[in-house]
C-alpha positions in Angstrom: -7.4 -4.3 13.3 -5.9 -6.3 10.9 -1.9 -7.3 10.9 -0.3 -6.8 7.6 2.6 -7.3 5.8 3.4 -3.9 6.6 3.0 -4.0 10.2 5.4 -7.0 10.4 7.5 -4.8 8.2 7.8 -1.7 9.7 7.7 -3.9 13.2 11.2 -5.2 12.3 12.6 -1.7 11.2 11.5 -0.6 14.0 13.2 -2.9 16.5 16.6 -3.3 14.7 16.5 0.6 14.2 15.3 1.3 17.8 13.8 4.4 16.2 10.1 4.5 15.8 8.8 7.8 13.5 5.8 8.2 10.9 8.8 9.7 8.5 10.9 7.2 8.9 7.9 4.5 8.3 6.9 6.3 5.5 10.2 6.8 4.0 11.3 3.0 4.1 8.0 1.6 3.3 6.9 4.2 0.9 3.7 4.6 2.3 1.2 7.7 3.3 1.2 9.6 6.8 -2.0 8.4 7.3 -0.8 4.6 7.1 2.3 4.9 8.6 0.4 6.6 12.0 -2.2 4.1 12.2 0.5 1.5 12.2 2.5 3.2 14.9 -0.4 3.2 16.6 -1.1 -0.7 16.1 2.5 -1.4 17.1 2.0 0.8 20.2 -1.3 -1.8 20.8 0.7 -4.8 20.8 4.0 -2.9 23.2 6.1 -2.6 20.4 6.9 0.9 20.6 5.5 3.4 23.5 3.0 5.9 23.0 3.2 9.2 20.8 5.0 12.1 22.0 4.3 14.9 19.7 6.7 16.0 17.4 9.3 12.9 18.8 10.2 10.0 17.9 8.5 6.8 19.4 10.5 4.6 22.5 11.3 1.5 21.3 10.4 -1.2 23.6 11.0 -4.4 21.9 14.5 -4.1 20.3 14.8 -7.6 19.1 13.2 -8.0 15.7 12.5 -11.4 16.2 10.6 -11.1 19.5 8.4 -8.2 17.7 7.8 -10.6 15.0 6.5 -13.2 17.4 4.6 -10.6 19.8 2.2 -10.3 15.7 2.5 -13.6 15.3 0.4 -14.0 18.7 -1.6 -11.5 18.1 -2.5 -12.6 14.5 -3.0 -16.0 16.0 -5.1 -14.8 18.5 -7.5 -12.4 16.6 -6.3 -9.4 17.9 
C-alpha cells in the first residue's frame, strides 16, 4: 500500500476528531466509499484507529494528530 496525501489527511481528522467513519471520511475529503474504507483500513494497518465494527464508528487509538502523522511518516520511510 501506498501512503497518500489522503491518508495523512484523513489520519489527522481522524485523531483531532477521535471519530473514525467512512461517512465522515468521505464527507470531509470528498472522496468515494470505496476510498474512504480502504483508507480506514490502511490506518487500522498502521494502529491508528481499531478495527471495523459494522455499522459503528471506528475507536480512535492515536488521538494526537501529530503522533499519527509521524506513525506515516515511519511507515512511508520504511516501505510499508
Amino acid at each position: 500500500m501506498k501512503l497518500t496525501d489522503l491518508h495523512f489527511h484523513a489520519a489527522e481528522l481522524v485523531s483531532s476528531t477521535q471519530f473514525g467513519s467512512r461517512p465522515m471520511l468521505q464527507r470531509r475529503l470528498r472522496i468515494g466509499a470505496g476510498l474512504a474504507e480502504q483508507i480506514l483500513i490502511d490506518l487500522a494497518e498502521h494502529g491508528i484507529v481499531g478495527c471495523s465494527r459494522h455499522s459503528q464508528h471506528r475507536d480512535v487509538l492515536v488521538t494526537d494528530p501529530q503522533r499519527a502523522h509521524a506513525i506515516l511518516t515511519d511507515a512511508q520511510k520504511a516501505g510499508r
